[in-house]
N, C-alpha and C positions, 0 to 999 in steps of 0.2 A: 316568439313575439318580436315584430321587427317594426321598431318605432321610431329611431334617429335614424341619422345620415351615415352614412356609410364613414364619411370625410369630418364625421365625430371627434374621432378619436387617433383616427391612422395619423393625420396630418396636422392635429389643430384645427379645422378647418375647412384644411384642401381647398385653397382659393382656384387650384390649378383646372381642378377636373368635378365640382361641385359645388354645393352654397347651396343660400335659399335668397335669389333674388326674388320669387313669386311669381305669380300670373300680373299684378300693378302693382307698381310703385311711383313715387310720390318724387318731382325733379327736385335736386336740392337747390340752395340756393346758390347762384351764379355760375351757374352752369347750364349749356342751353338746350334744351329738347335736341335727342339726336346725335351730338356730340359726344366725341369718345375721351375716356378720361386721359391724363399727360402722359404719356408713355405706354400708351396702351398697341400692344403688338400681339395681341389676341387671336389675330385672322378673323375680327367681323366683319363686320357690315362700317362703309368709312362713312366717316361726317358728311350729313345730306340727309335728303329724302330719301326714303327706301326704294329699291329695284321693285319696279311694277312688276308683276305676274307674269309668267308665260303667257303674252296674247294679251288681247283684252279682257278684262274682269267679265261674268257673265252680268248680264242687267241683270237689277234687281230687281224681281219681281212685286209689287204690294202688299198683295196676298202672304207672301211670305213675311214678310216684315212683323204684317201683324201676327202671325202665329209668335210672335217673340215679345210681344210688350201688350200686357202688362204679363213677368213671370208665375204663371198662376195657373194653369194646365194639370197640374197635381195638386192637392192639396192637404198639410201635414195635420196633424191634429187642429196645431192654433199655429195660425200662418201670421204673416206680418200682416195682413190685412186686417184681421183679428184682433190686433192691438189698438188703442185708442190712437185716436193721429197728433193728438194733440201731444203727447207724450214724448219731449225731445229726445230721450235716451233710447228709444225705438226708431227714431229714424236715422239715417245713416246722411251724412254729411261730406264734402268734396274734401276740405280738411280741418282738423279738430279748431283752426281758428274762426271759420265761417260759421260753428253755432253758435247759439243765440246765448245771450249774456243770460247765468244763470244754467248752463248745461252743466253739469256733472265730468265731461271729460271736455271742456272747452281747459286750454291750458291756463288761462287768466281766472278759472274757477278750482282749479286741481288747489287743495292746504299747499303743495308744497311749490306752485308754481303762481300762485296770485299777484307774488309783487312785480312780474315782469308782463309786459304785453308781447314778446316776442314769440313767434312758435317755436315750440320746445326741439328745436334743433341743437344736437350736439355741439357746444362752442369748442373753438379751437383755445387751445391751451394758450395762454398768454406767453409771448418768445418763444412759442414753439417754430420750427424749422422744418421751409418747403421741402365667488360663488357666494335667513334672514325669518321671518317666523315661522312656524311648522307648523303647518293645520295640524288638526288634532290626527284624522284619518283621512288626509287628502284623496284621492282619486288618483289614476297617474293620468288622466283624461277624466275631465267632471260629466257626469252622466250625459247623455242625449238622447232624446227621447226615439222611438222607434222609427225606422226608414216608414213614410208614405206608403197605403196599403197600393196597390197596383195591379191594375190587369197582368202585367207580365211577370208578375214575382212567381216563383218557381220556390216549392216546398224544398227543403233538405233532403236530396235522396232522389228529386223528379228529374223527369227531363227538363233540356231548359225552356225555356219558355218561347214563343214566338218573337218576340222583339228579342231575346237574346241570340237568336238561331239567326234571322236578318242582320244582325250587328254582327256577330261572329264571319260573316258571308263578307260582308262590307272590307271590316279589317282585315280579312286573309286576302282581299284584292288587293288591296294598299301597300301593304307591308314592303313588298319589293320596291316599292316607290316613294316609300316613308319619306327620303329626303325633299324630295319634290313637294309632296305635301302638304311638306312642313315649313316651306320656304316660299309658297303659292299662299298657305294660310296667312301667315304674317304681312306680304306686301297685300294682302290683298284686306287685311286688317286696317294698316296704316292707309291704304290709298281709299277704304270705303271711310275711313276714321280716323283723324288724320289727327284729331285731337287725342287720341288714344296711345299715340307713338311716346307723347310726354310721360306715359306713366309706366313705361318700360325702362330698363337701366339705359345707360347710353351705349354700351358697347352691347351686343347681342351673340354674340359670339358663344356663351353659356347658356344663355337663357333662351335661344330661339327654338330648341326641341323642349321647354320643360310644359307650357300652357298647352300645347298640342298633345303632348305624348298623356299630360295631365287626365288630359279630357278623354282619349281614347283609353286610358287605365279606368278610370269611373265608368267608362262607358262598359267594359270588356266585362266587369264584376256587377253589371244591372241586376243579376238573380241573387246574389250575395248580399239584403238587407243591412244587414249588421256588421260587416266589414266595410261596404260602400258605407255609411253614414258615419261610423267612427271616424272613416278617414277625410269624409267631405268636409263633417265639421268641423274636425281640426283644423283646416284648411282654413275653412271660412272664419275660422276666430281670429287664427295666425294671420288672415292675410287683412286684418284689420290696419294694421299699421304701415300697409301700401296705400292705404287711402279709399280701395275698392268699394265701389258704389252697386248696388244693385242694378241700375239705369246702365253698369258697362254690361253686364249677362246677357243681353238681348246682341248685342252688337258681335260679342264672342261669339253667342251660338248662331247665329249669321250667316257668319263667315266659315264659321266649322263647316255647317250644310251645304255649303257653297262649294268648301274645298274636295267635300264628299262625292259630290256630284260631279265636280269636273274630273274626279281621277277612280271612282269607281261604278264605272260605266257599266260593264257587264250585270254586277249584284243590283244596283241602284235602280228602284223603282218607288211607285207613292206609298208603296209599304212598307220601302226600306225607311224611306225619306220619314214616315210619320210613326216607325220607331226610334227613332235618333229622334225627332224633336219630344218626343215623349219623355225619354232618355236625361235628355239635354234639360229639358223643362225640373227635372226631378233632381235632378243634380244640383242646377243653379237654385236652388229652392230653400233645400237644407242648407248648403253654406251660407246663402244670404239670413238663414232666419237661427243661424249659429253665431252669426255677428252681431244680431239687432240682439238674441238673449244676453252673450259673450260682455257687450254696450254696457247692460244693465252694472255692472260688477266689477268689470276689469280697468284700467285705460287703455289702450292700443299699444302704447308704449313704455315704457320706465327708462328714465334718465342714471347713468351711472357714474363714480364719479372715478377715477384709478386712485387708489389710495396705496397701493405695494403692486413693485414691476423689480421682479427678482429673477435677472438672468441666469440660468441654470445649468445653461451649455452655449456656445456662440448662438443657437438657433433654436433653442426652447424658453421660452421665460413662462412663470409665473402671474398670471394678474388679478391682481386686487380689488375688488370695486367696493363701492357704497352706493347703492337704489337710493333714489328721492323719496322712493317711499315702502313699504312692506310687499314683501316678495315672495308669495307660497309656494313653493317646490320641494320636491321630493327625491333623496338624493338616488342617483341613476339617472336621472332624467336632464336634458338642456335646454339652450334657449338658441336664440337666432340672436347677431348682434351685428350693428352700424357702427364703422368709426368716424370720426367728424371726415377725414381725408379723403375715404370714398365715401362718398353719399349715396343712397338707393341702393348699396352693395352691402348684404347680410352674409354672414356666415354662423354655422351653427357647432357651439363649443357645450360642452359637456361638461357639469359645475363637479368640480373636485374635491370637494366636503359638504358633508351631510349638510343641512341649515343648522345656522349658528346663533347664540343669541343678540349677538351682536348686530346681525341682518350683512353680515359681510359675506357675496360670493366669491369663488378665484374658477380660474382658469385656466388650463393649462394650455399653450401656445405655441406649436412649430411652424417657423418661416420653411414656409417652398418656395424652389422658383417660379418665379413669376407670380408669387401669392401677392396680389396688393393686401390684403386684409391683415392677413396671419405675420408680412411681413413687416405692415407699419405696426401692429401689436405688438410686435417683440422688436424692433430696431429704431420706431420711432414713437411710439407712447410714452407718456411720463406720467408720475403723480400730478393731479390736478386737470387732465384731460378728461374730456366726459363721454362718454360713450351712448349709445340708445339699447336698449334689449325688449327682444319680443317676448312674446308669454313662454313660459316652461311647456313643454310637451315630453312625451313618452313614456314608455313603461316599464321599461328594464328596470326594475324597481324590486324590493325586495317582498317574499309573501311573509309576512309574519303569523300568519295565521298555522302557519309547519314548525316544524322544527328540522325540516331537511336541512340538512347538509349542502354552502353553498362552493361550486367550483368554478374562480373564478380565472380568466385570459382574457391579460393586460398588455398588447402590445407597442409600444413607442407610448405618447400621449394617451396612448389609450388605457394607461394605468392609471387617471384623474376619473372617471365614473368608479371604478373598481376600489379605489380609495374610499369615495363618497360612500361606498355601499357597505364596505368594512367598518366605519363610523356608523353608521345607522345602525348595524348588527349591534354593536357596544354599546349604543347608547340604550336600547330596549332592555340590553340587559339578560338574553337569552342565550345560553350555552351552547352556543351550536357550532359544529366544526367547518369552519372556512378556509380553505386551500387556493390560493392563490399564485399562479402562473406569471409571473413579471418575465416578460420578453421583449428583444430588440436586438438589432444587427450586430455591434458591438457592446461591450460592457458599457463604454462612455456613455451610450446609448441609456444605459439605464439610471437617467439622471435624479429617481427620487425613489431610490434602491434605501436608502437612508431611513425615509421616512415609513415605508413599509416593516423596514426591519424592526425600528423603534415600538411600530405598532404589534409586530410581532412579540414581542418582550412584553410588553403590558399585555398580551390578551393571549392565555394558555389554548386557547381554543385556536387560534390562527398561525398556520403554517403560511410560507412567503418561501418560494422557488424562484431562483432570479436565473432564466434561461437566457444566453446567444446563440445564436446562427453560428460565428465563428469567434474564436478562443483569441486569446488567453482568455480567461472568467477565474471569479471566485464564485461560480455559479455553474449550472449546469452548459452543457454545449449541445446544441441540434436546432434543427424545427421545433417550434412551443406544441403544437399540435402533437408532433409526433413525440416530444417526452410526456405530455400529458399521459398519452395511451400505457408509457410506461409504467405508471403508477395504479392508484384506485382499488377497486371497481367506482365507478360513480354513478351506477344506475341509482341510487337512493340520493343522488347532489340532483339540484338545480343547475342549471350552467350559465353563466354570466358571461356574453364575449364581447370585447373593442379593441377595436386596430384598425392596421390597415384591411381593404375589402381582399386579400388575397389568404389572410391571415382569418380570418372568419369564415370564409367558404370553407377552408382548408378545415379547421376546427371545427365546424358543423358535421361535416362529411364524418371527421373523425368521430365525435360526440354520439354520432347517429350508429357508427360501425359497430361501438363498443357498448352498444343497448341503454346508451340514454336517450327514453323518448322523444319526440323534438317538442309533445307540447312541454318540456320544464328545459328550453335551449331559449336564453334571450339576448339580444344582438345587438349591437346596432345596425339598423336596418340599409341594405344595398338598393332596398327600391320600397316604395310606399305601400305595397299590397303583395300580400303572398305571389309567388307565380309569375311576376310582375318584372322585367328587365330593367334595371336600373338607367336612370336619364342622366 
C-alpha cells in the first residue's frame, strides 16, 4: 500500500527533489504572479512570462472547446449538478474570502477565525527575521463512492478495453519526448490562460512535470476503477486548499488534447482524440465532486500554531504545533504543510505520535540543501509562528482488526510515522509483537534512539534494533534491509517502511525475497499508483 511521499520521511520533506505544490495554487500575498522566490536557484523558469511553445500554438478550434465545458460527459451516481445550486457549501469558490457572508468555510465565519476579517494566511511571527481528537474508527481515506460506470471499464481479468488500448498507443509515442511535452503543455497553458500562471508556484522548476505526468498516470490506470478513484479523490479534496475551481478542468484538458495532438502524430486519430476526452472528462469529474462532498465537512485548511521547536541534531528538530481547531488523523498517516516564508510551497511531513488528547501534532524535520521548506522549519521557525496544514492522507496505518505481528523500518526521520504507530499499538492495548528497525548513516544520526528505547522498556512486546551503515554503534552495523533478513521469519509480520526512496526499494525487494507477501508491505509511497514512476 503506497500512500505518502516518498520525501515523507527520508528527508523531512525533501524540499530538494519533491513536495506537494499541486496542479493550483493560490499567490500569496506580495508576491507577484511569475516571480521566483529570493534566492531561488532552482534552474526554472526566470521571472517573466513563460517561453511560448515550439512554433505557434495550434488554433483552437470551437468545437473542441465545447467538448470541455460544462464537465459532464460522464456522470457519477449524484454529480454536482445534482446538488441544489442554492446550497453554498456545494459550490466551489476562487477563494474561501469571496463566499458569501454566512458560508461554513468563509474564514470570518469559521468558531475559530470570526474575530478577524483577514484571509487566513499564515502570519509572520512578530520579530521574526528575513502532530488532536481520534475518531472513533477513522478511515485512513473516508469512503468514495464507486468510479462512474463506463463504456471502457474492463472487468478484473479482461483485456483492456478500447479507450485504454488508444491511450496506451498514445503514451508509448510520447514517452521519448516526455520532456517536450511537458514544456509545450505548460507554455501553452499560460499563453492560452494566462490567468492560470497566478495559481501555479512561482518557481516551476518542481512542479512543471507533476500536472502533466498527473494526468497521464490517471489516464494510463482508466480500466482500474478503484485505484483511479481512490487516488483522484484524494486529490481532489487535497487540492482544495490551492483554491482549484472546477471552471480551471476545461482549460487543463484543453491544452492536454492539444499537447497530444501536436506530438503524437502517428497513434492520434478522432478515436484517439475521443478516448482521452472521455478519459479526461471522468477524471475531472470525480475530483471535482470530491471537493464539493470534502466542502461539506472539512475546511481546506487548518491553521497551526508552533508551540515546541526542539533541535535534535544541527539539522533535525522537532515541531510542535496547536490546530485552530480539531484535527482527525490517524497515526501513520501525514499531512501537506505551508510555512508563512514560502507561500504556495507545501511539503508533506509524517505526524510522529499517535493523536493526543491534547490535539497537539509534531513533526519531525530534516534541513536539505537547498530545502526552502524543511530549512526555514528547523533553522528559522520559532514558538508563536503559524503554519497552514492540508488534510491527513494515507494508510500506512495499523490493521487492528489481526493480531499479526508488526515489522517495522525507520530510516533517518523516518522513524516519526514508525513512532506514531508504536503508540497506537499501546494505546489499543493489544499484545502483539512489534520489532522495530531504527536505521541511519551514523549513530549521530539516530537522533531519537532515546525515545524508542524508553518505549521499549514500557512495552514487553516491543523490541527496538538501532542499525548504522558505518560504526562505531552501540547498535547493529550494515544495510537496515539486509540485517532485517538476518533475523525473523516474518512472513506472519505486516511490514511498515519510511525513509529515504533507496532505502525502501531496497527493503521491499528484500521483504518480498524472504516471503512476505507484498499485499501486508506498507510504505511510504515513490509514486501515486502502483506501476507508476515517481514524479
Amino acid at each position: 500500500m503506497r500512500d505518502a511521499p516518498t520525501t515523507t520521511a527520508g528527508d523531512g520533506g525533501g524540499d530538494a527533489d519533491g513536495g506537494d505544490r499541486g496542479w493550483f495554487t493560490r499567490p500569496g500575498p506580495g508576491r507577484r504572479a511569475g516571480g521566483s522566490p529570493p534566492g531561488d536557484r532552482g534552474g526554472g523558469p526566470a521571472d517573466g512570462p513563460p517561453v511560448r511553445p515550439d512554433g505557434p500554438p495550434p488554433e483552437r478550434p470551437a468545437a473542441r472547446a465545447a467538448k470541455w465545458v460544462p464537465v459532464r460527459a460522464v456522470t457519477p451516481a449524484r454529480t454536482v449538478a445534482d446538488r441544489p445550486p442554492a446550497d453554498p457549501v456545494r459550490r466551489h469558490y476562487a477563494s474561501p474570502e469571496e463566499r458569501p457572508a454566512g458560508h461554513p468555510h468563509r474564514p470570518d465565519e469559521h468558531p475559530s477565525r470570526r474575530a478577524g476579517t483577514e484571509p487566513p494566511r499564515p502570519p509572520y511571527r512578530a520579530g521574526s527575521q528575513g502532530e488532536h481528537q481520534r475518531p472513533a474508527e477513522l478511515p485512513p481515506d473516508r469512503p468514495t463512492r464507486p468510479a462512474p460506470p463506463a463504456e471502457s471499464a474492463a472487468e478484473p481479468g479482461q483485456p483492456p478495453s478500447a479507450d485504454a488500448l488508444l491511450i496506451r498507443r498514445t503514451l508509448a509515442e510520447i514517452e521519448p519526448v516526455a520532456d517536450k511535452v511537458t514544456s509545450y503543455f505548460y507554455a501553452l497553458l499560460f499563453v492560452r490562460h494566462p490567468d492560470l500562471r497566478a495559481l501555479f508556484p512561482a518557481a516551476m522548476d518542481l512542479q512543471r512535470d507533476r500536472l502533466f505526468k498527473a494526468l497521464l498516470t490517471a489516464a494510463r490506470h482508466a480500466d482500474d476503477a478503484p485505484t483511479l478513484t481512490a487516488y483522484l479523490s484524494r486529490l481532489g479534496r487535497g487540492h482544495r486548499k490551492y483554491g482549484t475551481l472546477p471552471s480551471h478542468y476545461p482549460a487543463v484538458g484543453e491544452c492536454l488534447i492539444a499537447s497530444l495532438t501536436r506530438y503524437a502524430q502517428d497513434s492520434w486519430c478522432e478515436s484517439a482524440e475521443a478516448a482521452w476526452v472521455r478519459v479526461y472528462t471522468a477524471i475531472s469529474q470525480i475530483m471535482i465532486d470530491a471537493a464539493a462532498e470534502d466542502e461539506a465537512s472539512s475546511p481546506a485548511w487548518w491553521q497551526a500554531e508552533i508551540i515546541g521547536h526542539e533541535l535534535r541534531t544541527p539539522d533535525v528538530a522537532v515541531v510542535t504545533v496547536r490546530p485552530d481547531q480539531p484535527y482527525p488523523f490517524l497515526a501513520g498517516q501525514y499531512t501537506s504543510l505551508e510555512t508563512p516564508w514560502w507561500p504556495r510551497i507545501w511539503r508533506h511531513y509524517s505526524f510522529s505520535a499517535a493523536p493526543r488528547q491534547d490535539g497537539l501534532l509534531s513533526f519531525h524535520v530534516k534541513a536539505v540543501p537547498a530545502g526552502w521548506v524543511s530549512g526555514a522549519l528547523v533553522h528559522r521557525a520559532r514558538p508563536g509562528d503559524v503554519l497552514r496544514l492540508g488534510p491527513p492522507t494515507g494508510s500506512m496505518i495499523v490493521d487492528h482488526t489481526t493480531d499479526n505481528g508488526l515489522l517495522c523500518l525507520g530510516g533517518g526521520t523516518g522513524i516519526a510515522p514508525i513512532k506514531a504507530l508504536v503508540e497506537d499499538v499501546a494505546e489499543h492495548g493489544r499484545r502483539r509483537p512489534v520489532e522495530v528497525f531504527y536505521g541511519a548513516r551514523h549513530d549521530d544520526g539516530l537522533y531519537d534512539i532515546d525515545t524508542m528505547l524508553r518505549l521499549q522498556r514500557s512495552h514487553p512486546w516491543l523490541s527496538v534494533r538501532p542499525v548504522v551503515a558505518e560504526g562505531p554503534t552501540r547498535g547493529l552495523v550494515g544495510q537496515l534491509p539486509h540485517i532485517v533478513r538476518q533475523y525473523g521469519p516474518w512472513n506472519a509480520y505486516d511490514a511498515y517502511l519510511s525513509g529515504p526512496p533507496g532505502m525502501i526499494r531496497s527493503g521491499v525487494d528484500t521483504l518480498k525475497r524472504i516471503g512476505v507477501p507484498e499485499d501486508r508491505i506498507r510504505h511510504d509511497a515513490m509514486d501515486e499508483l502502483r506501476g507508476t514512476p515517481t514524479d
